[in-house]
C-alpha positions, 0 to 999 in steps of 0.5 A: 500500500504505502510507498516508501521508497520516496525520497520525501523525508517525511515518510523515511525511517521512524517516520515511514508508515506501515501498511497492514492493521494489526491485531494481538492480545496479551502483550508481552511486559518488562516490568510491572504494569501498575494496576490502577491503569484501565483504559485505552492508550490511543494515538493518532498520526498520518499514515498514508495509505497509498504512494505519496508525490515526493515534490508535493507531499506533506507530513500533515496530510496523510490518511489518519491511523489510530494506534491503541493499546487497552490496559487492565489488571496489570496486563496490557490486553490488546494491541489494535491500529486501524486507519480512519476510515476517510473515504480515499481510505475506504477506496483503497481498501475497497470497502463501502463508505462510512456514513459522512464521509467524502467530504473535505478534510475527511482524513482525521489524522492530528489528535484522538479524544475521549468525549461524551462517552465517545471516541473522537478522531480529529483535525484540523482546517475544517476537517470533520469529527470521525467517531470510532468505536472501543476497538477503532473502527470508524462508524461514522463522521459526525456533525453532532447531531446537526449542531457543528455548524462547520468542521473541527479543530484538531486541539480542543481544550477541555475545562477541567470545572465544566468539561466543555470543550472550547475550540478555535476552528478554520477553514480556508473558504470561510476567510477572515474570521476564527470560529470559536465553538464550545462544545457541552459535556453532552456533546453537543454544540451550545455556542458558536460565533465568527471572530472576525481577523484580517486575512486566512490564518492557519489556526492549529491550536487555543488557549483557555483560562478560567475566565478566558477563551485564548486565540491565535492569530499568526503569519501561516496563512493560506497561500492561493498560488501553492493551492493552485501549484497543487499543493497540499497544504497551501499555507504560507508564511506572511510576515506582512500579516503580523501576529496578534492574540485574542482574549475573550471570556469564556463563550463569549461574543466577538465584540468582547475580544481584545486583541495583543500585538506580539512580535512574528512567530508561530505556534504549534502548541501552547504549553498552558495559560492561566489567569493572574489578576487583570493579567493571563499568562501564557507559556507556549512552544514558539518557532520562529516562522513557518512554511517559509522555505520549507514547504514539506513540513515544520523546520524553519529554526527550533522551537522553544519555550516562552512566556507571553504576559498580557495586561488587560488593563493597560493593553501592555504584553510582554514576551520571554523566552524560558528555554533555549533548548528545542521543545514541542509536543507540550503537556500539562496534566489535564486536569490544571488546563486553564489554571496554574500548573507544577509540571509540564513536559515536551519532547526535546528536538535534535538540531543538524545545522540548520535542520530540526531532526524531528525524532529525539530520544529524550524528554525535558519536564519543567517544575514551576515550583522549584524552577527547574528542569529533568531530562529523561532520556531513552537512549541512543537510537531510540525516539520518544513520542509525545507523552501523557499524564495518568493521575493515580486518582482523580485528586492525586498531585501532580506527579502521583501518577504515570507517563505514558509515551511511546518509544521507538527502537529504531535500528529494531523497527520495533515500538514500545509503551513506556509507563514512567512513574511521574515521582521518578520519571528519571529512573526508567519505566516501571513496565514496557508494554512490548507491541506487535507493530512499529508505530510510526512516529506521529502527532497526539493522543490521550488516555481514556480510562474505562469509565469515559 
């Protein structure tokens, strides 16, 4: 199925895609797997399932593949990855479509999410929400019930208090405006409106805090001569465009926005945001630009961590960098989304000359409270995936619990879930669940216990 013989980075070594779904029970561990882990690890990451054009393809876009591995009783039950059933997916598998499919943007390949007792696949510019079931089959796209005016995000934030989802959504034919969309606990859409900007901005992430909705609008912006050179991601950077940050309250109305001037980056993920006072302090992952000169992918400079203070009596921000060192994939523990956070964690990039090595064996968790910093490594030849915090119990600390990540052995072509106790992440996994398959190495996922 997938060609990899091309010579697009993208596509090459721990980033390669596999080409068969597979299944197997009862996984082999190193170590002791702790008991109170019951749920689902899932990830999500684009797999294409077909030959790419080497000139024109971009990591962004191929077919979403789910990889989830089911945890119970100290034992890792089953090992599943299943593409997302988009329609170019059902195609080339030669089965019948799954109801909403074939529409723009059906290939839900960024991020995967618990919900509403549901499974989400998502992603972003306008792409549709595909719901799939305990084992990942894809039974349909989802427009919840008739309530998403439009399609989804690929990073919504859920309040920790509520358990709403807030989400900032674009698409490239609905220009000039970000449309911020809460989502209830039910599931269902109970506020959406159009927050009105200047031009066609590539809006990949929020922000909340406890008072407020956090919008990014960033000099990436939709470029008509890549979309008509046939290029699958048309967006482009546009330093004329300029770099803003909206702030508005919590399901809020357009009027109500107001808007901090920053100097020219772009933004990926935020690590958090919080409320101090009349000011909302944000710590994010900033490159420098993006989609410059390199069109294939993100690799214009290595990001890094840093804090944006925004006054919003005096209209005042500042900016800061935190940490040299190249970090993305930011995590915070889900439960202080929007509040004041002890731990957060990112994956540190490996930097060839002018070039980010996207796969890097390491991780670097920071701790506010004693201002410091711990890099967990996982050894020569091996890549780290994102990693995601499991609490002991739902009123644990924040490092009473477990990092789950996944790691690669990559001259073995071999994959493994590490679970790191979050007291002593340092000190090695406390269980490796041993898969079956490569993951290949992709974008986001979270744990979703047994009872979600």
């Amino acid at each position: 199925m997938s060609d990899t013989t091309t010579t697009n980075r993208w596509v090459q070594g721990p980033l390669a895609p596999v080409d068969v779904e597979t299944t197997a029970f009862d996984l082999e561990i190193t170590g002791t797997l702790p008991p109170e882990l019951c749920g689902r690890y899932l990830r999500n990451g684009p797999n294409p399932i077909g030959p790419v054009d080497p000139e024109h393809h971009h990591w962004f876009v191929g077919d979403g593949m789910v990889h989830g591995v089911a945890l119970r009783d100290g034992r890792a039950e089953w090992y599943r990855n299943r593409w997302v059933r988009g329609s170019a997916v059902s195609a080339a598998l030669g089965e019948e479509p799954v109801p909403g499919s074939g529409v723009f943007g059906d290939v839900a390949n960024t991020n995967v999410i618990g919900h509403a007792g549901q499974t989400w696949a998502i992603v972003e510019a306008g792409g549709p929400i595909a719901r799939l079931d305990e084992e990942l089959g894809t039974t349909c796209f989802t427009d919840l019930d008739g309530t998403l005016p439009n399609g989804f995000t690929a990073h919504p934030k859920r309040d920790p208090r509520t358990g709403k989802l807030h989400a900032a959504n674009y698409f490239w034919a609905r220009p000039e405006v970000i449309e911020y969309i809460v989502v209830g606990a039910d599931g269902r859409v109970e506020h959406a409106v159009d927050v009105p900007v200047p031009g066609n901005p590539m809006v990949h992430d929020c922000s909340i805090t406890e008072t407020s909705m956090v919008l990014y609008d960033l000099p990436c912006t939709f470029d008509l001569d890549r979309a008509l050179a046939n290029e699958r991601l048309p967006y482009s950077w546009n330093p004329d465009y300029g770099a803003r940050i909206g702030i508005l309250p919590l399901e809020g109305t357009p009027d109500q926005v107001q808007w901090f001037d920053i100097e020219n980056c772009y933004v990926f993920h935020p690590v958090n945001a919080r409320d101090d006072g009349d000011r909302v302090i944000i710590d994010v992952a900033r490159h420098p630009r993006m989609f410059d000169q390199e069109k294939s992918g993100p690799d214009e400079g290595p990001p890094s961590i840093w804090r944006w203070t925004f006054d919003r009596t005096t209209g005042r921000s500042t900016e800061e960098q935190v940490d040299d060192r190249p970090i993305e994939f930011p995590r915070v523990d889900e439960r202080t989304v929007g509040r004041r956070h002890r731990f957060s964690w990112g994956v540190q990039l490996q930097v060839d000359g002018d070039d980010l090595q996207w796969p890097s064996a390491d991780l670097v968790r920071y701790d506010a409270d004693r201002k410091a910093s711990e890099t967990i490594s996982f050894g020569r030849d091996h890549v780290v995936s994102e990693a995601v915090f499991v609490p002991r119990a739902d009123d644990a600390a924040e490092d009473d619990g477990w990092y789950l990540a996944l790691v690669n052995d990559v001259p073995n072509d071999t994959t493994d879930l590490v679970v790191l106790d979050a007291s002593a992440p340092t000190e090695g996994p406390v269980a490796s669940v041993h898969l079956p398959a490569r993951v290949p190495l992709g974008f986001h996922g979270n744990w979703i216990p047994t009872d979600q």
